[in-house]
C-alpha positions as CSV (number, residue, x, y, z in Angstrom):
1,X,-38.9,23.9,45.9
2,X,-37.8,21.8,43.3
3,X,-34.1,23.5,43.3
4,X,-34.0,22.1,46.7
5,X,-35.1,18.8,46.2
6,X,-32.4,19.0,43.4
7,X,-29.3,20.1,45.4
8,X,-30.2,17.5,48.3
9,X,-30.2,14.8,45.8
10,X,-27.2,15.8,44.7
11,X,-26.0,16.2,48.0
12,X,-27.1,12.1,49.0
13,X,-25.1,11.2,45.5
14,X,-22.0,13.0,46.2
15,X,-22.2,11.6,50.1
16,X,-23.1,8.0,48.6
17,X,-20.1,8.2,46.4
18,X,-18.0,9.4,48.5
19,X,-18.7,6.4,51.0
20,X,-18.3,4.5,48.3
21,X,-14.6,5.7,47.5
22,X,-13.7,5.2,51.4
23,X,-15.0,1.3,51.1
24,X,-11.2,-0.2,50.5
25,X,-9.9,2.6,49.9
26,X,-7.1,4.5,51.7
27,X,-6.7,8.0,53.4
28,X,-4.5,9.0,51.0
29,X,-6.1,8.2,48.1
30,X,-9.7,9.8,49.0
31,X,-8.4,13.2,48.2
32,X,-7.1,12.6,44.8
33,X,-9.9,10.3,43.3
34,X,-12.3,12.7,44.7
35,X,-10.6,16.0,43.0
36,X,-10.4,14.1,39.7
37,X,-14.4,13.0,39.8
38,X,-15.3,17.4,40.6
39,X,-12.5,18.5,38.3
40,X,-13.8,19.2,34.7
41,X,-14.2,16.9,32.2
42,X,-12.7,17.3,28.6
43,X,-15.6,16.3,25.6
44,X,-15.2,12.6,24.6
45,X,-14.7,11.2,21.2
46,X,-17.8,8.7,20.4
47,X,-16.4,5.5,21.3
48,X,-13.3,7.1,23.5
49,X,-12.6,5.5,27.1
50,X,-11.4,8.8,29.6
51,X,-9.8,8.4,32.8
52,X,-10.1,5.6,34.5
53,X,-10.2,5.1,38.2
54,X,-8.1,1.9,39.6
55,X,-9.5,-0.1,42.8
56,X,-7.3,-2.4,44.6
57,X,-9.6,-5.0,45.4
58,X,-7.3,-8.0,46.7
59,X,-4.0,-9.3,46.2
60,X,-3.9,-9.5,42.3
61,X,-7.9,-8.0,41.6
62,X,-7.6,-5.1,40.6
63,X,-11.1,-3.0,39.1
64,X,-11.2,-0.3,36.3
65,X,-14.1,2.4,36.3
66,X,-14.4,4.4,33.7
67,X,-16.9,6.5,31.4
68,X,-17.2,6.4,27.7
69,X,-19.7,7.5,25.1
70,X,-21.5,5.2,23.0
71,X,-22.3,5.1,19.3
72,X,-25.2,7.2,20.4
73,X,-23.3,10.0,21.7
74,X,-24.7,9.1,25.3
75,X,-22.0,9.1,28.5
76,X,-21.9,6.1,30.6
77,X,-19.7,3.7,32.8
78,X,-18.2,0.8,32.7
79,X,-15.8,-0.9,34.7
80,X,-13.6,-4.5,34.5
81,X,-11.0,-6.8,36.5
82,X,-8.1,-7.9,36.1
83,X,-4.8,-9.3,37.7
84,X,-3.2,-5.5,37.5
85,X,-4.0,-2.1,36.4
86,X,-2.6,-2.7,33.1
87,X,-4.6,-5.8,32.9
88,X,-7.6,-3.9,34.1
89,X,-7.5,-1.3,31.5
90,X,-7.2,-3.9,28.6
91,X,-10.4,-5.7,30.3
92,X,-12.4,-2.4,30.1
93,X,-11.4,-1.0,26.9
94,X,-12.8,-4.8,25.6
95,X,-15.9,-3.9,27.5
96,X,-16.3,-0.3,26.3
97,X,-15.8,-1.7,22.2
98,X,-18.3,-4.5,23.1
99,X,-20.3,-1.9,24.1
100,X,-20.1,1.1,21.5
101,X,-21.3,-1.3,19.0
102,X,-19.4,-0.5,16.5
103,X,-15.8,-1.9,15.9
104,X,-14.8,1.3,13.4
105,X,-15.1,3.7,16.8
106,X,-11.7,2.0,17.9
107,X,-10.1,4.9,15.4
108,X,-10.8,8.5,16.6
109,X,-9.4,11.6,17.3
110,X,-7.8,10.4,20.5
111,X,-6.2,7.5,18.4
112,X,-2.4,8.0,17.9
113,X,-0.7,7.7,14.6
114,X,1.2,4.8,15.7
115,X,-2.2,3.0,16.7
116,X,-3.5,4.1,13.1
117,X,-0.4,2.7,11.4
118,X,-1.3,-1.0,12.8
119,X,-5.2,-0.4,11.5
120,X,-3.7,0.8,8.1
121,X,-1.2,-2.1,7.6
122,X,-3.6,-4.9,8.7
123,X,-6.2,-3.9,6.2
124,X,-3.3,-3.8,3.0
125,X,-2.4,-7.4,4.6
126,X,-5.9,-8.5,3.8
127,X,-6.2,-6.4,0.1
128,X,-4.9,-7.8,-2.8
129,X,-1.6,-5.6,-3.3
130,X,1.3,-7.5,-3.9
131,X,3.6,-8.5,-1.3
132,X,6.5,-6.6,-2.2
133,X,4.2,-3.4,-2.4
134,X,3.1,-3.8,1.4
135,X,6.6,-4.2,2.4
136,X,7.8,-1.1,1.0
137,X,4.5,0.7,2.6
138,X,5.3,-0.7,5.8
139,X,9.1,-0.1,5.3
140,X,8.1,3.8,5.1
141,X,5.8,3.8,7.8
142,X,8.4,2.4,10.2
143,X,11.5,4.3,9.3
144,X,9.6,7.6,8.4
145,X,6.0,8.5,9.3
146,X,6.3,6.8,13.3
147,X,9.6,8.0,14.1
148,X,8.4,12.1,13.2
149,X,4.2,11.8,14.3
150,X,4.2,8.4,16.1
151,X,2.8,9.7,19.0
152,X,0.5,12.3,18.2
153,X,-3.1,11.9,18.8
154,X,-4.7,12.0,15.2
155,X,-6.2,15.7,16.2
156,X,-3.3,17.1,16.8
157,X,-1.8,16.0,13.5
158,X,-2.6,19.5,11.6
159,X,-2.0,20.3,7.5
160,X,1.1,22.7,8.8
161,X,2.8,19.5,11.3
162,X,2.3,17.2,8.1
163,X,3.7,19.8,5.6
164,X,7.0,20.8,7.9
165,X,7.6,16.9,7.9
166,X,7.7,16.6,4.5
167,X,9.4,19.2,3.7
168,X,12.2,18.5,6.1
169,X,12.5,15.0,4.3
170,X,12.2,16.4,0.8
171,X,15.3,18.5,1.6
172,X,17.3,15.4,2.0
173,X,15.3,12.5,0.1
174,X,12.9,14.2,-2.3
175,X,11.7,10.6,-4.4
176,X,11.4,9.4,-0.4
177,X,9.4,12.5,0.6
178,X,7.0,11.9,-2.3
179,X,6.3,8.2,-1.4
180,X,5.4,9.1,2.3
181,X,3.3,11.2,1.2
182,X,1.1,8.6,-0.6
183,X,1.3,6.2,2.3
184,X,0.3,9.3,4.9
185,X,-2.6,10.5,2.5
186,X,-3.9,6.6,2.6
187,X,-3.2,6.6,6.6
188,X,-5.1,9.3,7.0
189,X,-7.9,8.6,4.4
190,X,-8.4,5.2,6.9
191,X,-9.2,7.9,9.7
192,X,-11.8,10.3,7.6
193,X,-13.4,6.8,7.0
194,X,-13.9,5.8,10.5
195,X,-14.8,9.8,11.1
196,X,-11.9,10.5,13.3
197,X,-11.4,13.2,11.3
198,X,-13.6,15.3,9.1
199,X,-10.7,16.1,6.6
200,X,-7.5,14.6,5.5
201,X,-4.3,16.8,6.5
202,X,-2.5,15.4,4.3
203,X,-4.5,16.9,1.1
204,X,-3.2,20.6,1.9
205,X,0.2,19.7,1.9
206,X,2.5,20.4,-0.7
207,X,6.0,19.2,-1.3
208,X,9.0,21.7,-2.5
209,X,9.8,21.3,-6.3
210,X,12.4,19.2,-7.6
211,X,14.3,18.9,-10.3
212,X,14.0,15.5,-12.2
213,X,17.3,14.4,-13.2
214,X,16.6,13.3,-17.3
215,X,16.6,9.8,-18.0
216,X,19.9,8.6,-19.6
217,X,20.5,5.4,-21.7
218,X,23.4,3.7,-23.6
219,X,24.0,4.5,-27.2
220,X,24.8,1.1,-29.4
221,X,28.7,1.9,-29.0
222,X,28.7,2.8,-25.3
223,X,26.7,-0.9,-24.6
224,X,29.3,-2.5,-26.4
225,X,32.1,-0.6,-24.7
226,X,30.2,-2.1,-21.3
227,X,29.6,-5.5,-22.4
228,X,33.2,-5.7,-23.2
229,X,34.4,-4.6,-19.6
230,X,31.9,-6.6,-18.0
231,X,33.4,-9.7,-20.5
232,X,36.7,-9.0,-19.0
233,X,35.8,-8.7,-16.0
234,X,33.9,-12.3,-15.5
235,X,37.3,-13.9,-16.8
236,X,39.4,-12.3,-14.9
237,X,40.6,-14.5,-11.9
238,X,38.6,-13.7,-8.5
239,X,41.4,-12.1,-5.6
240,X,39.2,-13.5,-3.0
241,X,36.2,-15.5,-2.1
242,X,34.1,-17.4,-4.7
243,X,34.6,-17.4,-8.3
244,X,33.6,-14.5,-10.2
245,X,30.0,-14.5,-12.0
246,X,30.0,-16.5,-15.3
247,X,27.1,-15.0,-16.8
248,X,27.0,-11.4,-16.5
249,X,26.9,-10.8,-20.1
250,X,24.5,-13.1,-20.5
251,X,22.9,-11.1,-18.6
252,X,23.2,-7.7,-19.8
253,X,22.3,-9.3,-23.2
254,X,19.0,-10.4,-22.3
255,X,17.8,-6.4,-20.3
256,X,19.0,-4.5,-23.0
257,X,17.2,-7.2,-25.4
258,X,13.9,-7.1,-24.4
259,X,13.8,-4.1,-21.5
260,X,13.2,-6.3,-18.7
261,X,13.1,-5.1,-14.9
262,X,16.1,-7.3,-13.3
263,X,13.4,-8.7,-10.7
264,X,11.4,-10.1,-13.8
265,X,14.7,-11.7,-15.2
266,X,15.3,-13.4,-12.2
267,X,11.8,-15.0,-12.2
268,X,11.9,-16.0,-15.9
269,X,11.3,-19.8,-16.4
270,X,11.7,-21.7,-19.5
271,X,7.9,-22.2,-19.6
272,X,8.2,-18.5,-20.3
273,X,10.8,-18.9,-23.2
274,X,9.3,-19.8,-26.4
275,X,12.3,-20.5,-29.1
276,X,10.4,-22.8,-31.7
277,X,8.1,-20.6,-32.9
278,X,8.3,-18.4,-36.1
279,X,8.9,-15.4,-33.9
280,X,10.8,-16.7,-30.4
281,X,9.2,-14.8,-27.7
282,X,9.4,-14.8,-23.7
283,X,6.2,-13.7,-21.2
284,X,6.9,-11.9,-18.0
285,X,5.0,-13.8,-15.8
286,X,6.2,-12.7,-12.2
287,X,9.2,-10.9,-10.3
288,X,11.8,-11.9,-7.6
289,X,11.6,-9.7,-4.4
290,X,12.0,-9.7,-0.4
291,X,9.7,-10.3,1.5
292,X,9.7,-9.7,5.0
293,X,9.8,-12.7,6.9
294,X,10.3,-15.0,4.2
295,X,13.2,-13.7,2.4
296,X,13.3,-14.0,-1.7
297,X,10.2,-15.2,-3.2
298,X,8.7,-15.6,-6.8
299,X,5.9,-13.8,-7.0
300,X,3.8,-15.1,-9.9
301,X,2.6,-11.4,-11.1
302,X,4.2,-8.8,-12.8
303,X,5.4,-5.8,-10.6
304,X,1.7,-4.1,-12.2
305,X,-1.2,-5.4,-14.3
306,X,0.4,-4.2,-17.1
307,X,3.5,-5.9,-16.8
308,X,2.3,-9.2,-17.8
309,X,3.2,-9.4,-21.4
310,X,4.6,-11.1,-24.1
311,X,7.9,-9.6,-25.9
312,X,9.6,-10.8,-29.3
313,X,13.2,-11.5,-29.0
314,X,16.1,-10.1,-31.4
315,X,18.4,-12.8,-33.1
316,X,21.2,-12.1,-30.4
317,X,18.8,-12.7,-27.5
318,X,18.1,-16.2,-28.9
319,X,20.9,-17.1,-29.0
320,X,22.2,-16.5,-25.7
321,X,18.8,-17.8,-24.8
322,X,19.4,-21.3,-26.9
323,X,23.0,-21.8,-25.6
324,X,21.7,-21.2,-22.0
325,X,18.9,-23.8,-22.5
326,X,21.6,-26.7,-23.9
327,X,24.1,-25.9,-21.3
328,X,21.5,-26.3,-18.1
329,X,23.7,-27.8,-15.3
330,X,22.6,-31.5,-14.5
331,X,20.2,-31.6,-11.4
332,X,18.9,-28.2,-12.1
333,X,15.5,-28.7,-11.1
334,X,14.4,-24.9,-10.8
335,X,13.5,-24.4,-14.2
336,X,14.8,-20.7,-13.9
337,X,16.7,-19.4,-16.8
338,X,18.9,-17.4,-15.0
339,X,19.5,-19.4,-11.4
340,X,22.0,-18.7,-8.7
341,X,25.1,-20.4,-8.8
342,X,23.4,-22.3,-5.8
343,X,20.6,-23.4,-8.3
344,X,17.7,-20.9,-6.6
345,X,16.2,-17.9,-6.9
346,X,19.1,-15.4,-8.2
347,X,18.6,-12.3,-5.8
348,X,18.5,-9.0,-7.7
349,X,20.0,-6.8,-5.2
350,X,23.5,-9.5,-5.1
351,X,23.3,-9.2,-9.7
352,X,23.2,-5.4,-9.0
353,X,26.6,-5.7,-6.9
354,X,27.9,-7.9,-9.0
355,X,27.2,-5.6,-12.3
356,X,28.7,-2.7,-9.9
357,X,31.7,-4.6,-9.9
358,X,32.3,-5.1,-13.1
359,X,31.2,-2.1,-15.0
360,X,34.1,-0.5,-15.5
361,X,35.5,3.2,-15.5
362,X,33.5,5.5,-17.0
363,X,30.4,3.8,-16.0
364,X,29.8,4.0,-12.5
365,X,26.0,6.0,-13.5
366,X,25.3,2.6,-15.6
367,X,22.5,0.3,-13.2
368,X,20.4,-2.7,-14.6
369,X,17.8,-0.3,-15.2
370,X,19.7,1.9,-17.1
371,X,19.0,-1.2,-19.6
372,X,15.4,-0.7,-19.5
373,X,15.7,2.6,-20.4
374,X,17.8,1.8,-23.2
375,X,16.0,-0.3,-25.0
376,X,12.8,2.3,-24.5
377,X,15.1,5.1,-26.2
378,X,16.4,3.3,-28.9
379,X,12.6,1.6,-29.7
380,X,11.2,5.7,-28.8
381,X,13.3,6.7,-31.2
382,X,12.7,4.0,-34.5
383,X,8.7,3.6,-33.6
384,X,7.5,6.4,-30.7
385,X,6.7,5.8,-27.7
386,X,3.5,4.0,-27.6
387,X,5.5,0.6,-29.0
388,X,8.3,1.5,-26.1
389,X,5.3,1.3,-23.1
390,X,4.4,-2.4,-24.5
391,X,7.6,-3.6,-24.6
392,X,8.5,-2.0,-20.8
393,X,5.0,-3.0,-19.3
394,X,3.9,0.3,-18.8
395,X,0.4,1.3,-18.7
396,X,0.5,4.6,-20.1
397,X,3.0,6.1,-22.5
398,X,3.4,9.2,-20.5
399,X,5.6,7.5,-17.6
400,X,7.5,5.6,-20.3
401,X,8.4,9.3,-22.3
402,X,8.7,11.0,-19.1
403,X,11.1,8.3,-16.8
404,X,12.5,6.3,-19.6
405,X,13.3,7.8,-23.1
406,X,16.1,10.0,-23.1
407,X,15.9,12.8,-25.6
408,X,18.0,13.6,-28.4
409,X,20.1,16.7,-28.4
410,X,19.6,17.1,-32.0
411,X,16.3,17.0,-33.7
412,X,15.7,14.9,-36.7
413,X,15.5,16.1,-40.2
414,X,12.2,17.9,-40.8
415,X,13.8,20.0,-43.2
416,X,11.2,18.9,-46.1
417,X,8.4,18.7,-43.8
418,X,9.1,22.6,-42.9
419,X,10.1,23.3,-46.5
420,X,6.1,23.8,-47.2
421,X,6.4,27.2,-44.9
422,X,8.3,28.6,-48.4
423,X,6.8,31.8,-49.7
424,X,8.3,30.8,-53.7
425,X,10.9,28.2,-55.3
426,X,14.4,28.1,-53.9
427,X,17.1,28.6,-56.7
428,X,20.4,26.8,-57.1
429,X,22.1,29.4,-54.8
430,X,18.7,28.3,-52.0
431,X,17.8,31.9,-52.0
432,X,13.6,31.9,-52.6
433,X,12.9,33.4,-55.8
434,X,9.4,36.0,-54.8
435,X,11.6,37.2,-51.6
């Protein structure tokens, strides 16, 4: 009896809803909404809107009906207006989030990787990275992670699509593979937080070995070879254009005197510079980058926490730094050691041209950073390495010996350290008397 009273209630729905598709509805369309209501239904996602049925209700109403499942895991409907179905559909997502409760469910599976990119970048607008860090994230995100997985729903992004991706961008750009991998594993991390996933793809992945290429630095004679091409260069006559840069060696002074980055060069102020003391001494006290949107800015931290520091300066870095602070051009109001000609921020990437230009043969491998790691060679090699991290800012010797210090082909003289191994006393010949 009570199968019967079952099946003709569900009977008197099915007939209800059916006169309630004809209401406004046409011929035409009765058959199609119908076979998508009986068809089966795929599982939702807590907090996932499925398909959604569209009413024309007059001219520019238009109703969305959908089903979701709440924060409770329950099924239901909801529907809202709006001026088109587009419209509609934003109207009734907003309901179903109002609904669900909770404003994490807007990640799930169903989300797309393009949709998790805008969560992702939002929240590292609002954390306290640095600017210049969230523009290189972002950077990556756009030219690499949305134009290969863009549009795959976040459950179909599996360990073997993210590990085919990076490997097929290792092949090319291994250093670029590596940092999309970090910004991928924090993407995803985002989505196991929000239980969208139960487990980050990215973890399983692993990218192809590569071969570092060894850090390599300028000896004493080859800087001075440099400096003097660079000297000649700066005045010689320009063929075209502007003038040619004044101060390049001025320049090249300064980073291979104190293993500055050239972005903190640019931001050096002479509040920074201290030249009366006993020992003279400059802080690094923020960078020059890009910003998105704003173009160059001073950003009044160090590229990390550990490059705030103060550094002693050699005689010849004085110097330059002294003639440079009595020949400040009138009206320059910056108070930047090193400003563009223009009296502004000086923009790295135009001193890197500029030094590209005026290198010379025989150095085309020579960059501003190849400075840096100059100075951490030849400090490595009179003190060790844990002196070369302060001076470069770097929080742990390790990158310092690993990126910056270029080895020496021949080892020092350990002869008398190693001479203790001796089984007797060497004679005059060296032969060891006992032996």
């Amino acid at each position: 009896m009570s199968r019967r009273i079952n099946g003709a209630c569900d009977a008197f729905r099915t007939l209800g809803l059916s006169r309630g598709l004809a209401k406004g509805t046409t011929q035409a369309q009765r058959p199609t909404m119908m076979r998508e209501l009986t068809m089966p239904r795929p599982r939702l996602e807590v907090g996932e809107l499925g398909e959604v049925a569209y009413l024309q209700l007059a001219h520019r109403k238009v109703r969305a009906r959908g089903r979701f499942r709440d924060a409770a895991g329950r099924v239901k409907y909801a529907q809202a207006t709006g001026t088109s179905q587009a419209a509609a559909r934003r109207a009734l997502e907003a309901v179903v989030r109002e609904r669900t409760g909770d404003v994490g469910q807007d990640v799930t599976g169903a989300t797309t990787v393009d949709q998790l990119a805008v969560e992702w970048v939002r929240e590292l607008e609002q954390s306290k990275l640095r600017a210049r860090t969230v523009a290189e994230y972002r950077a990556l995100v756009d030219r690499a992670v949305l134009p290969a997985l863009g549009g795959l729903a976040l459950r179909e992004v599996t360990v073997g699509r993210v590990q085919r991706f990076l490997a097929a961008l290792a092949e090319s750009t291994p250093a670029k593979a590596r940092n999309t991998k970090v910004v991928l594993s924090e993407m995803f991390a985002l989505a196991v937080r929000h239980d969208a996933l139960q487990h980050n793809p990215v973890a399983g992945t692993r990218l192809p070995h590569a071969d570092r290429k060894p850090p390599k630095a300028l000896s004493p004679d080859e800087y001075r070879a440099l400096r003097a091409n660079v000297a000649a260069w700066q005045a010689a006559p320009a063929d075209t254009g502007r003038p040619r840069t004044p101060d390049l060696v001025d320049v090249l002074d300064v980073l291979a005197g104190t293993g500055l980055r050239i972005g903190e060069l640019c931001a050096l102020r002479w509040f920074d510079v201290d030249l009366d003391g006993e020992r003279p001494t400059l802080t690094v006290a923020g960078t020059v980058t890009q910003v998105s949107g704003q173009g160059l800015v001073r950003q009044p931290v160090p590229k990390t926490d550990a490059g705030h520091r103060t550094v002693m300066l050699p005689r010849f870095v004085v110097a330059v730094l002294l003639r440079r602070s009595v020949n400040v051009q009138e009206g320059d109001g910056s108070g930047l050691v090193f400003p563009s000609a223009a009296l502004t921020l000086r923009s790295p990437h135009n001193l890197r041209r500029q030094l590209r230009d005026a290198r010379g043969d025989g150095f085309e491998w020579v960059t501003p950073h190849t400075l840096r790691r100059s100075a951490a060679t030849a400090i490595d090699r009179a003190m060790g390495t844990d002196p070369a991290a302060a001076q470069l800012g770097h929080a742990s010797p390790a990158v310092t010996g690993l990126h910056y210090v270029e080895r020496a082909a021949l080892a020092p003289d350990l002869t008398a350290v190693l001479e203790g191994f001796a089984g007797g006393t060497a004679n005059e010949s060296g032969d060891i008397a006992g032996t």
